[in-house]
C-alpha positions in Angstrom: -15.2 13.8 -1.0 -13.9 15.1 -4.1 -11.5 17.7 -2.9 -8.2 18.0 -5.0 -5.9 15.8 -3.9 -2.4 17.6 -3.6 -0.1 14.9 -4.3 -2.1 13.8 -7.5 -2.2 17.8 -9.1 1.9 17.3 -8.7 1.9 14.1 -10.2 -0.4 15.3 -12.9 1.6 18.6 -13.2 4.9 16.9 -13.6 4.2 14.4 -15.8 1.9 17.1 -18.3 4.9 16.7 -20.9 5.8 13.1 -20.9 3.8 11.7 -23.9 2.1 8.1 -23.4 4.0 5.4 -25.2 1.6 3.2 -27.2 3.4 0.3 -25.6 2.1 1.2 -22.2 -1.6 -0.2 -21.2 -2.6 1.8 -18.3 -2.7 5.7 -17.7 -1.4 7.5 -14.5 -2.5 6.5 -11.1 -4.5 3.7 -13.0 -2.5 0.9 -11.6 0.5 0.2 -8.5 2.6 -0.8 -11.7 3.2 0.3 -15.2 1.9 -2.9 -17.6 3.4 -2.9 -20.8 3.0 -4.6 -24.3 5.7 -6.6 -25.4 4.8 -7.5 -28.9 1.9 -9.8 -30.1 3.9 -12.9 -29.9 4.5 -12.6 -26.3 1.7 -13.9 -24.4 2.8 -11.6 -21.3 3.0 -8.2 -20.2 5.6 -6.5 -18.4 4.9 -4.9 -15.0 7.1 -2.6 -13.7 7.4 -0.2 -10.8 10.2 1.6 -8.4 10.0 3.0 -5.1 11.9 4.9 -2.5 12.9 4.2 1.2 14.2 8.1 2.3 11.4 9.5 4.5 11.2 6.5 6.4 14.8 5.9 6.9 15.5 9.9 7.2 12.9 9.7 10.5 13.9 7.2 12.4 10.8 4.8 11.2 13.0 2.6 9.9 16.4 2.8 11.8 17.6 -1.2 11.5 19.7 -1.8 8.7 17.7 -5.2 8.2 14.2 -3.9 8.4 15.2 -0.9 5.7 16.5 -3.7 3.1 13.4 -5.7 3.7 11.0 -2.8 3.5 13.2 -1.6 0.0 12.3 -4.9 -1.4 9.0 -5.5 -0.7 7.4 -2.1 -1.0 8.0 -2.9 -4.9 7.3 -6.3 -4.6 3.9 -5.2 -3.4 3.2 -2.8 -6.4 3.6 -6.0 -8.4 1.4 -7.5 -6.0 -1.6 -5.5 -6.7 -1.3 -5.9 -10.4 -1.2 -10.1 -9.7 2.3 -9.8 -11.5 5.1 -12.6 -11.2 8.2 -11.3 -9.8 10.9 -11.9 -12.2 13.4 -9.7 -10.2 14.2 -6.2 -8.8 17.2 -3.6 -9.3 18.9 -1.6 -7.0 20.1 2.2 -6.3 22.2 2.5 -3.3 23.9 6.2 -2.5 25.4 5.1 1.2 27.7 7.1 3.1 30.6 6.9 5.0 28.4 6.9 8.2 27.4 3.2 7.4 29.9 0.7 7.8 30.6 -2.6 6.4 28.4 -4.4 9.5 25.5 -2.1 8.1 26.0 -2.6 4.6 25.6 -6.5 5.5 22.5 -6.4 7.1 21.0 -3.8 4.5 22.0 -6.7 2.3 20.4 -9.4 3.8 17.4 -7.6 4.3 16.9 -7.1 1.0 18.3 -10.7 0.1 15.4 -12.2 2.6 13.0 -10.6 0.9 13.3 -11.5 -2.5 13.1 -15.0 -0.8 10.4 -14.4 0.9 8.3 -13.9 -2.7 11.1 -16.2 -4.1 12.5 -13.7 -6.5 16.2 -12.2 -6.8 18.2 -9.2 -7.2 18.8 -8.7 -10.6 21.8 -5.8 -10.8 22.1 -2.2 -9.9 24.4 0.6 -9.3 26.2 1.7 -5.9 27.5 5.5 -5.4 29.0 7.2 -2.2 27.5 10.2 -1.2 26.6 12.6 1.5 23.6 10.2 3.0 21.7 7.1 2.8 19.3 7.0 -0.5 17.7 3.5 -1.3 15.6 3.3 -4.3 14.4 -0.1 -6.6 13.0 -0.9 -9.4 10.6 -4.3 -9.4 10.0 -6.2 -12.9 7.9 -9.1 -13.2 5.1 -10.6 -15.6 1.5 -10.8 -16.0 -0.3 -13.2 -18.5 -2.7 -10.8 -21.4 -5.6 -12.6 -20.5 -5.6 -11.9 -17.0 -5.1 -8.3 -16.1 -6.5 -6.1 -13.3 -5.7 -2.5 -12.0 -7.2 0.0 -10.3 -10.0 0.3 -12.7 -13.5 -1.7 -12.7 -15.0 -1.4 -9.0 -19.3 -1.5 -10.0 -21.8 -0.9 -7.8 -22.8 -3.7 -6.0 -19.6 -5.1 -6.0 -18.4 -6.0 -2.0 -14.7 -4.9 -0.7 -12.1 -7.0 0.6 -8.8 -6.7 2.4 -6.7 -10.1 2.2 -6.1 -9.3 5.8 -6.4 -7.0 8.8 -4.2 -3.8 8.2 -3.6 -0.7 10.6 -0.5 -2.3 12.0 1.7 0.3 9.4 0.2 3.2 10.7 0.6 1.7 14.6 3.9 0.8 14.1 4.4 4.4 12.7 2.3 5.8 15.7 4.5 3.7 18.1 7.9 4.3 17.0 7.9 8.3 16.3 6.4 9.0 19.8 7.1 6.5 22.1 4.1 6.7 23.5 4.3 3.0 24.2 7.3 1.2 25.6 6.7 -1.9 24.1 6.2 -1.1 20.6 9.2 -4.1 20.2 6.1 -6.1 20.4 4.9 -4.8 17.3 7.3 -6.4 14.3 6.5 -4.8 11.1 8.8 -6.9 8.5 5.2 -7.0 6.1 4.7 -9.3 2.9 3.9 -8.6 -0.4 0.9 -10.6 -1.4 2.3 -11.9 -4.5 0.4 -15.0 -4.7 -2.9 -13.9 -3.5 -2.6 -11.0 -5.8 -2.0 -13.8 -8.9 -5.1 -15.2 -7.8 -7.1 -12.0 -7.1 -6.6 -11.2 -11.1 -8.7 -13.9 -12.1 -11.9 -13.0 -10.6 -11.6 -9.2 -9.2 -12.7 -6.4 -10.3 -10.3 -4.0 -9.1 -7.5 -3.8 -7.0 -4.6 -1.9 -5.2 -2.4 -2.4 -2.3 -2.4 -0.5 0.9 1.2 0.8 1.2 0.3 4.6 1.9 -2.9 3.5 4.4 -6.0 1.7 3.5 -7.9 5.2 4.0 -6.1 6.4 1.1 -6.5 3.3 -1.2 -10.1 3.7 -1.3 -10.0 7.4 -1.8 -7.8 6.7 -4.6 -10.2 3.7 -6.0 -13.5 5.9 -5.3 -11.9 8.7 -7.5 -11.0 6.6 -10.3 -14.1 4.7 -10.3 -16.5 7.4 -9.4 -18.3 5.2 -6.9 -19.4 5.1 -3.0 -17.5 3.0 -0.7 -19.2 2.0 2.5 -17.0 0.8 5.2 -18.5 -1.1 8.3 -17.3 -0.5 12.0 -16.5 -4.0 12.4 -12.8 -3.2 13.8 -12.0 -6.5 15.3 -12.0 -8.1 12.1 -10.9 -5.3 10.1 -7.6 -3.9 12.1 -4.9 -6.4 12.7 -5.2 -7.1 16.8 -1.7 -5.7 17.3 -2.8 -2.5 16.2 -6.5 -3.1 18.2 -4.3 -3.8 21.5 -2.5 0.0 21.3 -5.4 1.7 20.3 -6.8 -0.3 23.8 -3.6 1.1 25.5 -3.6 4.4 24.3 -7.3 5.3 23.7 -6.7 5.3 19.9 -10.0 5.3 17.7 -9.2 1.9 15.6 -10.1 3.5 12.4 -7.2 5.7 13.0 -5.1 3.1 12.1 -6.1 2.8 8.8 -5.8 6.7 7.9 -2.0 7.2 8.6 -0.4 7.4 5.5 2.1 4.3 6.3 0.3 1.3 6.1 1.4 -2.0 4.9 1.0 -4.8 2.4 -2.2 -6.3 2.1 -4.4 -6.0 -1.3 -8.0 -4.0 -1.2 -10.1 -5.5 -4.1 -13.5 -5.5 -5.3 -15.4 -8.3 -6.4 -19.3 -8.9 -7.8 -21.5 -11.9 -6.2 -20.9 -14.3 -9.0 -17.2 -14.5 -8.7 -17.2 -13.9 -4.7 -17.6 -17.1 -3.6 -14.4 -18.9 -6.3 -12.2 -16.7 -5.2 -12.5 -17.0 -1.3 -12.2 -20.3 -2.1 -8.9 -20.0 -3.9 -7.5 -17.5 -1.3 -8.3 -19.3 1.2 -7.0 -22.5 -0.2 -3.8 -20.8 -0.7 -4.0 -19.6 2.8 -5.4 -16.3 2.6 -8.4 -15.5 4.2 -9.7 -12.0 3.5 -11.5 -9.5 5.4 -14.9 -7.8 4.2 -14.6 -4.3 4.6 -17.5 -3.1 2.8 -19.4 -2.7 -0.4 -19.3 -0.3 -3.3 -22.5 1.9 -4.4 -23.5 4.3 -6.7 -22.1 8.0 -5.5 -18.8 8.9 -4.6 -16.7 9.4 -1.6 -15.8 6.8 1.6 -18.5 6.5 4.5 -18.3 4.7 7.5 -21.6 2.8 8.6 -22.2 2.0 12.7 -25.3 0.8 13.7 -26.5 4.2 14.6 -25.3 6.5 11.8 -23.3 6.4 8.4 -20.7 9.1 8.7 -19.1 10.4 5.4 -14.9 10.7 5.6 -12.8 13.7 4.6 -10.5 11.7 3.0 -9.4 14.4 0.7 -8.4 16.0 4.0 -6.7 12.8 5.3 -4.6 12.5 2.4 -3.8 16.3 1.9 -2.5 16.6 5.6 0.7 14.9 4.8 1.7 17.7 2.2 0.4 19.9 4.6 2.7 19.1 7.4 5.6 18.0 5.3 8.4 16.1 7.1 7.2 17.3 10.6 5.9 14.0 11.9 4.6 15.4 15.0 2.9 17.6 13.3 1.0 15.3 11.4 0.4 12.7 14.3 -1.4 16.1 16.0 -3.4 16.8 13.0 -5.3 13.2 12.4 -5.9 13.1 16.1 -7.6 16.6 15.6 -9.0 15.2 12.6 -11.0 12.5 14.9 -12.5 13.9 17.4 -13.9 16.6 14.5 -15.4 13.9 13.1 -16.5 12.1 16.2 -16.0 8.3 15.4 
């Protein structure tokens, strides 16, 4: 589909004035992080990104002082991710109030601290401020060899889709923990990973990729827009939603695709990739320990399609992704609308 996209004509309206830098390789909503030229005698370029944990936090999604420092740190690991960046480091904004104590403070801390670990990076510096309430932002800076770029740009036709592993579980999690529709959503631990070094391999033979922080549903809406391509999804959901997420939708009569709309999702990497260079980079993920998921395959056309055996149904996706400026912060509200959403569309 290609309705207008809400979030992308503000984007596009706020940054009409900022003039592109010469300095800076890849245009708006071309890549999860800004690539930048260093100079002819580097034989790098600089990746760079920052994010925001508010919405999250200001809900209740994320109410654990541990789990909002991990998720702080790795949603902008992740953005490095997806460009197949080397972390060098990450800087911090932290407004805190005096509703959070010193015990909170500490485990925000070591969330965060864990994290870089985890992608065995650091914090490099930031800046802490007092204020009315909680306001975590980072900023994510790592490293990407010239010769070995990829963004969001390049998906061909022909070319088959990958996930580097099942996802849904974001948009579960969120699905759990904002209704409490199921008691024993503790069984569901959502401390994700960025895929740093799967992304460092991805680089090398991929055409395209991007990571599927805001929902997989919206990654390849954003990759079929900027590629003006077809993507075709299969109905395999056993192998293409994590079984966490399979088991609720079991429970509460969820369609699994649903999983894979809501607009939190988590960590893994969506990529492209043509028949010659398929079969050496499954070999190199999965010697690294990452064994990826075929969603489906890009064709000439454009929007996002989901085949079954008995029909190929075409997505809304521009109404997926809209529905979250639609509804704004009421959560409910949005839950409601991508249940309406399914049953309109009958899969």
């Amino acid at each position: 589909m290609s309705d207008p996209i809400i979030e992308n004509q503000i984007i596009m309206n706020f940054t009409r004035y900022f003039e592109k830098p010469d300095h800076r390789i890849n245009y708006v909503h071309e890549a999860d992080a800004e690539l930048i030229f260093m100079g002819d005698d580097q034989p790098f370029y600089l990746a760079i990104t920052t994010d925001a944990v508010v919405e999250e936090v200001k809900s209740g999604l994320y109410n654990d002082p541990y789990q909002i420092g991990w998720m702080l740190a790795m949603v902008n690991f992740s953005d490095l991710a997806a460009v197949g960046a080397s972390p060098m480091g990450l800087m911090l904004s932290v407004n805190y109030s005096s509703n959070q104590n010193d015990e909170f403070m500490q485990s925000l801390s070591k969330g965060i601290s864990d994290a870089c670990k985890r992608v065995s990076s650091y914090v490099l510096g930031g800046d802490t401020n007092q204020s009315d309430a909680l306001f975590l932002s980072a900023c994510a800076v790592g490293t990407i060899p010239k010769n070995s770029i990829i963004n969001r740009v390049g998906a061909k036709s022909g070319d088959r889709c990958f996930l580097t592993g099942p996802a849904g579980l974001g948009g579960i999690y969120a699905y759990a923990k904002l209704t409490k529709a199921d008691q024993k959503s503790e069984y569901l631990p959502y401390y994700p990973s960025a895929r740093i070094q799967a992304g460092q391999i991805i680089r090398k033979y991929a055409h395209c990729c991007m990571d599927t922080s805001d929902g997989l549903i919206h990654s390849l809406d954003t990759l079929m827009r900027l590629n003006h391509c077809q993507f075709v999804v299969h109905d395999n959901w056993e192998q293409i939603v994590h079984p966490l997420a399979l088991k609720v939708c079991k429970n509460q009569n969820i369609p699994p695709w649903l999983t894979l709309a809501a607009i939190h999702g988590e960590f893994e990497l969506l990529f492209t990739v043509n028949s010659a260079h398929e079969a050496p980079l499954l070999e190199e993920l999965g010697n690294a320990g990452v064994h990826p998921v075929l969603i489906g395959n890009v064709r000439e056309g454009s929007g996002v399609l989901i085949r079954s055996n008995e029909k190929t149904t075409s997505l809304d996706t521009a109404s997926i992704r809209n529905l979250s400026a639609k509804t704004g912060t009421n959560q409910q509200d949005y839950i409601h609308g991508l249940f309406d959403f399914a049953r309109k569309c009958g899969i």
